[in-house]
ZAMI-444972 format. One record per residue: x, y, z of N, C-alpha, C in turn. Coordinates in Angstrom, 1 decimal. Layout:
# ZAMI-444972
ATOM      npx      npy      npz     capx     capy     capz      cpx      cpy      cpz
ATOM        X        Y        Z        X        Y        Z        X        Y        Z
...
# end
This chain:
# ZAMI-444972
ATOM      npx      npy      npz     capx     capy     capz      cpx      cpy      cpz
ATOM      0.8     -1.2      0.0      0.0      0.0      0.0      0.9      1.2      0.0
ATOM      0.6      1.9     -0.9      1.2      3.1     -0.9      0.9      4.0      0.3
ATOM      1.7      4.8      0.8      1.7      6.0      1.8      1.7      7.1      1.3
ATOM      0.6      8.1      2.2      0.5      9.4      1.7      1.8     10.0      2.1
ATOM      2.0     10.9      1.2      3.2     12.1      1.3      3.0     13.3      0.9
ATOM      3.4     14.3      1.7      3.1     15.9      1.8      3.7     16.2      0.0
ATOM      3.0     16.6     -0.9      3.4     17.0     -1.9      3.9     18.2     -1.9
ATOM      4.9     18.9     -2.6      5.1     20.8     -2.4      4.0     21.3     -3.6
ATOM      3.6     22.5     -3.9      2.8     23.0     -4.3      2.5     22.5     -5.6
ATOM      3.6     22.5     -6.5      3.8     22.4     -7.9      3.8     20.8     -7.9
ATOM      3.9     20.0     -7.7      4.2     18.6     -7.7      2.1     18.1     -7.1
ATOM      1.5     18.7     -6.3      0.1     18.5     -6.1     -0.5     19.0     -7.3
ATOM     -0.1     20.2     -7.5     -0.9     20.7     -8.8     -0.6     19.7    -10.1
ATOM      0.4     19.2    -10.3      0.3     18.3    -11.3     -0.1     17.1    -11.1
ATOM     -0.1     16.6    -10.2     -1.3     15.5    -10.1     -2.4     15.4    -10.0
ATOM     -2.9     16.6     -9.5     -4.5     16.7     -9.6     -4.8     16.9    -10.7
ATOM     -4.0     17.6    -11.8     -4.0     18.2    -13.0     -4.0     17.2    -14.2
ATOM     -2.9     16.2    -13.8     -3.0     14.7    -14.4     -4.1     13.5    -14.4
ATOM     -4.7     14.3    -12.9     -6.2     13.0    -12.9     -7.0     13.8    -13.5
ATOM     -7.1     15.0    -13.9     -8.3     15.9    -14.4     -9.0     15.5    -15.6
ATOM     -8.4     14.1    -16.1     -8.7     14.2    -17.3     -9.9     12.5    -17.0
ATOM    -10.9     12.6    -17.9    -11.5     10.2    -17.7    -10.6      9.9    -18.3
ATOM     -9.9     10.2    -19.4     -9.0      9.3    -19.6     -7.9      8.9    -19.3
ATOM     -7.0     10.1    -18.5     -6.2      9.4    -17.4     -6.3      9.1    -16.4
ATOM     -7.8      8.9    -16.1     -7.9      8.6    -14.8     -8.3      6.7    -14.9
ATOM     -9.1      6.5    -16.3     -9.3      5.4    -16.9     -7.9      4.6    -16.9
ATOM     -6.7      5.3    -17.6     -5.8      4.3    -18.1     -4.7      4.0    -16.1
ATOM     -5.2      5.1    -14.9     -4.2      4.7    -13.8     -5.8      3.6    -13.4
ATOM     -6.9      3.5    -13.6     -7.7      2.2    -13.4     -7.2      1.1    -14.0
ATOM     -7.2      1.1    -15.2     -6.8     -0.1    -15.6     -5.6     -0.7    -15.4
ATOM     -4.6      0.2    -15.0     -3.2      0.0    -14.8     -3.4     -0.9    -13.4
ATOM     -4.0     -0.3    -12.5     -4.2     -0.9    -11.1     -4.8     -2.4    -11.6
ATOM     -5.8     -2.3    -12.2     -6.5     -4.0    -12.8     -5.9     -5.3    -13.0
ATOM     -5.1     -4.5    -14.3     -4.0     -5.3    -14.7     -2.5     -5.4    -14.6
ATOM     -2.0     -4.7    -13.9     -1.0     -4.7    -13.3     -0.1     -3.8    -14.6
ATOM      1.0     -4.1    -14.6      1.6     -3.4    -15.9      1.5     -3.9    -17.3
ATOM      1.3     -3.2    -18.4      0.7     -3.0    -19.8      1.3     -2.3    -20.5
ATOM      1.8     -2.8    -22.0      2.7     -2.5    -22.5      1.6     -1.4    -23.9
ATOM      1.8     -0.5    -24.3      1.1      0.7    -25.1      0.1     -0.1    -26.2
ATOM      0.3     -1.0    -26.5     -0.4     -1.2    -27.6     -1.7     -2.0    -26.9
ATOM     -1.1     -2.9    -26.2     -2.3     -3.5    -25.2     -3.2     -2.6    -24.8
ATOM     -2.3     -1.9    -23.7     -3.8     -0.9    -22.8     -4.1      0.1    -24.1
ATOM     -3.6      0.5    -25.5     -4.7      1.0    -26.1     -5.5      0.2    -26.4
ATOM     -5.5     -0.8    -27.0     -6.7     -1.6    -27.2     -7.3     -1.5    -26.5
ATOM     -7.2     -2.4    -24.6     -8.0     -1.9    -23.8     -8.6     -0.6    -23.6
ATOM     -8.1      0.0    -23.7     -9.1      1.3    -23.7     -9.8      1.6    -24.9
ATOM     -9.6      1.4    -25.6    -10.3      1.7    -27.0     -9.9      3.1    -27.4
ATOM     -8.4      3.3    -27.6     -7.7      4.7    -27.9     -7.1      4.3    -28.8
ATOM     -6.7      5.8    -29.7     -5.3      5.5    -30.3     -3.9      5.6    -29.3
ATOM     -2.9      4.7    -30.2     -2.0      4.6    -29.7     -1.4      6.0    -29.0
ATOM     -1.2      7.1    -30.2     -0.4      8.6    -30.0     -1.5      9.3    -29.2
ATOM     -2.6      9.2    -28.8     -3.6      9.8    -28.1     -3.0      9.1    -26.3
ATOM     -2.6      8.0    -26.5     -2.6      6.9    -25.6     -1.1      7.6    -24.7
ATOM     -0.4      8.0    -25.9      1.4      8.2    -25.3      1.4      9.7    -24.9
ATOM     -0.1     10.7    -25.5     -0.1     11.8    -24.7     -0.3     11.8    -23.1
ATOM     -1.7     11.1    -23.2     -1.7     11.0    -21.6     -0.9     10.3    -20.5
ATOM      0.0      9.1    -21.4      0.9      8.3    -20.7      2.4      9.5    -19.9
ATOM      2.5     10.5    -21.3      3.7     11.7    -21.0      3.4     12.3    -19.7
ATOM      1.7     12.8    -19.8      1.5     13.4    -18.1      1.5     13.2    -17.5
ATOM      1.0     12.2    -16.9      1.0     10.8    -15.9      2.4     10.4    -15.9
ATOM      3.6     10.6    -16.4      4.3     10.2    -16.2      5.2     12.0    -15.5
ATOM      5.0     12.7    -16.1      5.3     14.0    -15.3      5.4     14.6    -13.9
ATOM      3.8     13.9    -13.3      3.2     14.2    -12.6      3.8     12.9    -11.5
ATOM      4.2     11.8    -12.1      5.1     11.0    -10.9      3.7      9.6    -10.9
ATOM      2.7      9.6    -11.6      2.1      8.7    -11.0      1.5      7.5    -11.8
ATOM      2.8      7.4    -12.7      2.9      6.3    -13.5      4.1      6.3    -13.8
ATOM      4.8      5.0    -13.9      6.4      4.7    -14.2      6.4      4.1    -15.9
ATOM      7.8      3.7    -16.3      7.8      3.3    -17.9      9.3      2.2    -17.6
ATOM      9.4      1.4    -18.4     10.1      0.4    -18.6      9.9     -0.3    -20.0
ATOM     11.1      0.5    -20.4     11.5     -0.7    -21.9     12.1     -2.0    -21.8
ATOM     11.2     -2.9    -22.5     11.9     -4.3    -22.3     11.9     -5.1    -23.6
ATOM     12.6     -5.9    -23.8     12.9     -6.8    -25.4     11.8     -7.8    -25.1
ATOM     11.2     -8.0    -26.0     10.3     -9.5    -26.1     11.3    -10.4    -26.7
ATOM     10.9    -11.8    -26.3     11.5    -12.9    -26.7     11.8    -12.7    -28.2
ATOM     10.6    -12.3    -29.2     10.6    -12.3    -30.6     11.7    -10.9    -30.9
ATOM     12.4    -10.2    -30.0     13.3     -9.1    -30.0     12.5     -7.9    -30.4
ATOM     11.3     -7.8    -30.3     10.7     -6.5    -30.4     10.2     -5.7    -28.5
ATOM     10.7     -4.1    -29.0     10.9     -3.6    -28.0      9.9     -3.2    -26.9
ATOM      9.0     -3.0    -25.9      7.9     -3.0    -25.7      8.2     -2.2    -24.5
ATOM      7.2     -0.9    -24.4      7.6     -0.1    -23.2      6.3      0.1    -22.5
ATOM      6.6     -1.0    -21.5      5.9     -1.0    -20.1      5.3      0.2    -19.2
ATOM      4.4      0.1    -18.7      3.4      1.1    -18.0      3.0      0.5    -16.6
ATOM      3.1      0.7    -15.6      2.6      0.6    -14.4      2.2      1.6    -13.4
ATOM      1.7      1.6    -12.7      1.2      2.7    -11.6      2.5      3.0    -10.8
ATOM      2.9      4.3    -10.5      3.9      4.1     -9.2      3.0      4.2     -7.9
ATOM      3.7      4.1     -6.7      2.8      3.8     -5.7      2.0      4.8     -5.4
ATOM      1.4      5.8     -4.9      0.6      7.1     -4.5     -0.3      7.1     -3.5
ATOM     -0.7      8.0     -2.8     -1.5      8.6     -2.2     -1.9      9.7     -1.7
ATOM     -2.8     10.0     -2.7     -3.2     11.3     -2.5     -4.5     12.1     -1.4
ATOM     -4.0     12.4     -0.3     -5.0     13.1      0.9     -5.1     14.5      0.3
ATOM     -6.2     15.0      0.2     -6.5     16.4     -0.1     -7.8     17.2      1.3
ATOM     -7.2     17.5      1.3     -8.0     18.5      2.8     -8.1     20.1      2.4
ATOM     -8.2     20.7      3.1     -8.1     22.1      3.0     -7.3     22.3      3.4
ATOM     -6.7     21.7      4.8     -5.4     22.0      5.0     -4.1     21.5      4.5
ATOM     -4.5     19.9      3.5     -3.1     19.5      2.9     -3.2     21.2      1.6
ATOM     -4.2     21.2      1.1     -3.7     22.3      0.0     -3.2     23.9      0.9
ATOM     -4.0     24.2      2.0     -3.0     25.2      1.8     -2.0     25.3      2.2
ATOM     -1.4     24.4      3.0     -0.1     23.8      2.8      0.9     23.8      1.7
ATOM      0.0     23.2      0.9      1.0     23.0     -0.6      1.2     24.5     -1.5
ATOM      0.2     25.0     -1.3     -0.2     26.3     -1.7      1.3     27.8     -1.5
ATOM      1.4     27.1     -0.2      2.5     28.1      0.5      3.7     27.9     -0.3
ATOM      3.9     26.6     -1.3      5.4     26.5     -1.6      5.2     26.1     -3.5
ATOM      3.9     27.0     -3.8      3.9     27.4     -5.4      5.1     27.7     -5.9
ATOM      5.6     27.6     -7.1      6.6     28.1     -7.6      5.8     29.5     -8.3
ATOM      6.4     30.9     -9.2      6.0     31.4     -9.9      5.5     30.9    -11.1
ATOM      6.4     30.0    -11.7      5.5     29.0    -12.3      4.3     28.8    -13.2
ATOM      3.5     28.5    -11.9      2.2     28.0    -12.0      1.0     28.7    -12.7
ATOM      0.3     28.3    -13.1     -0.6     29.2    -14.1     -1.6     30.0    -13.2
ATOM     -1.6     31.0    -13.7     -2.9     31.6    -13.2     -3.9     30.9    -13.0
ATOM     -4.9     31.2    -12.1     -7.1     30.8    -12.1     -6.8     31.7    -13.0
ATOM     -8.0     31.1    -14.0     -8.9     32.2    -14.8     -9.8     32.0    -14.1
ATOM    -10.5     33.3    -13.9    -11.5     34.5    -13.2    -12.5     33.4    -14.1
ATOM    -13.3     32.9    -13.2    -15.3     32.3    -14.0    -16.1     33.3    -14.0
ATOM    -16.8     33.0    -15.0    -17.6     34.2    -15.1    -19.0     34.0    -14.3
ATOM    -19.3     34.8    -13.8    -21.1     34.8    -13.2    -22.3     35.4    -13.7
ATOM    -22.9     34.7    -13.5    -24.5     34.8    -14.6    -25.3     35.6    -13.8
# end
């Protein structure tokens, strides 16, 4: 079981920023399912394309909350593995303003929503 850990500002914001999406939230599901999956499989499973598949794999792998491993198949073709790294993410009001305190400049603005 993974253990939670105090994220710094910029490192929370990309993870929450990384699950923001069903589809990467789909492919760290299935990853948990089936343990590790090599690109061409879990697109199929998911019913993606491949280069649609290696964008979300890039963020997720950014954000720390999925690992990669190239490995040779027997038949010598090259296959780059996907698995979950460990995580746990507690969100409170007080883990963020916590994290909040140690933003880099960085980070993008809120855009202002608009009210009706």
């Amino acid at each position: 079981m993974a253990r939670s850990v105090a994220l710094n500002g910029d490192q929370l914001l990309r993870a929450v920023s990384a699950l923001g999406s069903h589809q990467r939230m789909r492919i760290v599901a299935e990853l948990h399912r089936g343990g590790r999956a090599y690109v061409s499989d879990l697109a199929r499973t998911l019913g993606i394309s491949r280069p649609l598949l290696h964008l979300h794999l890039r963020r997720l792998l950014e954000a720390g909350l999925v690992t990669s491993r190239m490995e040779v198949s027997p038949d010598g073709k090259a296959l780059n593995y996907f698995e979950n790294a460990p995580f746990a993410l507690t969100l409170t009001p007080a883990s963020i303003a916590q994290a909040a305190l140690s933003l880099s400049d960085e980070a993008p603005p809120v855009k202002p929503t608009r009210s009706n």
